[in-house]
N, C-alpha and C positions, 0 to 999 in steps of 0.2 A: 234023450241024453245027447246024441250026435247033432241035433238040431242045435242043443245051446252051445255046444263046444264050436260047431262051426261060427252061429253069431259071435261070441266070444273072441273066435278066430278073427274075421272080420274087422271087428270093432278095433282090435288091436295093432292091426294091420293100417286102418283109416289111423287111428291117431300116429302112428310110426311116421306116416308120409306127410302128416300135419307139422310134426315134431321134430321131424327130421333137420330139418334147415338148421332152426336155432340150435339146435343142439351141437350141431357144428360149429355155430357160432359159439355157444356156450365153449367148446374143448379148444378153442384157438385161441393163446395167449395175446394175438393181437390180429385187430380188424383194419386193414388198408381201403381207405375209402377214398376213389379217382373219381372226383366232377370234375367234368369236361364236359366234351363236343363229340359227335363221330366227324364232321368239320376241319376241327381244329386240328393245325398240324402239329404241336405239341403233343395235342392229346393221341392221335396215332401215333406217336413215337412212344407214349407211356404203355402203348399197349402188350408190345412184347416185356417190355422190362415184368410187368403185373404177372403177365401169364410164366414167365419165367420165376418170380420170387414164388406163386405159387406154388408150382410145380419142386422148388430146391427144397422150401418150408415145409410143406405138409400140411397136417390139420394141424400146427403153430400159428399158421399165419390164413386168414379169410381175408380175400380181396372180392373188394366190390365197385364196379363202375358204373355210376349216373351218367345218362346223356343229359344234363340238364340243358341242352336247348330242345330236348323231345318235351311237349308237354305235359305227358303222364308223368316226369321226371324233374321237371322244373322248379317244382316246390323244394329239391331237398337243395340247392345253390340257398334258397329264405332260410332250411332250416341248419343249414352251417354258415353261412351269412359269409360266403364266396366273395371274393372282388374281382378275382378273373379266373382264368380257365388256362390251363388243369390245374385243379388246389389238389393237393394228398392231404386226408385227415389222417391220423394214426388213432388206432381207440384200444386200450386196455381189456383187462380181462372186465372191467365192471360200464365197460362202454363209455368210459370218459375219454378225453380227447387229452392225449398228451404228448403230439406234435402236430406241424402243422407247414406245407410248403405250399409254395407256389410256383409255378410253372414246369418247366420239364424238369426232371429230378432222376439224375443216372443211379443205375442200379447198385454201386461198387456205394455208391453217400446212403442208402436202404441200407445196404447190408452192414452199413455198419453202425448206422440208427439201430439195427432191430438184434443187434452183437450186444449194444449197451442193455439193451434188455434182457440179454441174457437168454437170446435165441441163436442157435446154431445150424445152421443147412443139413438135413433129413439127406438130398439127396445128391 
């Protein structure tokens, strides 16, 4: 009986740490999605803004940065179909894209994009 409750234990623990990720994406009313460069100097400058909105938001808001000139990373510029660097995607609760910028983008013009959605600062 201790045997299976540890397997059990286990198994539930692997899927938690599998599960995990999305599920934060799942609980975030909006996913901020920065391709860019580590290079580009735009895109340094987006970097504090990101860790900042994260940090005010909470689990509202899920930020994610692409190096798309790394090239494990490079595909996802094809699969947003980028024309320069840094683009912000904005993506819903169901992962559709419903803004869209290009280059440096200050935090005060965020916040009040993600206001209109009916998101308030946590912190």
């Amino acid at each position: 009986m201790k045997n299976k409750r540890a397997v059990f234990f286990m198994a539930a623990m692997c899927l938690l740490m599998v599960l995990s990720p999305l599920l934060a994406i799942a609980k975030s009313r909006v996913t901020f999605v920065e391709l860019g460069a580590t290079w580009c100097t735009p895109c340094k400058l987006m970097q504090p803004v990101m860790r900042s909105l994260e940090n005010r938001y909470g689990e509202q808001l899920k930020v994610i940065f692409y190096n798309v000139s790394a090239p494990e990373e490079r595909s996802y510029a094809k699969q947003y179909g980028i024309r320069l660097i840094p683009t912000q995607v904005f993506l819903d609760e169901s992962g559709r894209e419903f803004f869209r910028h290009e280059g440096f983008f200050p935090e005060a013009e965020i916040d009040k994009l993600l206001k209109q959605r009916g998101m308030r600062p946590t912190n």
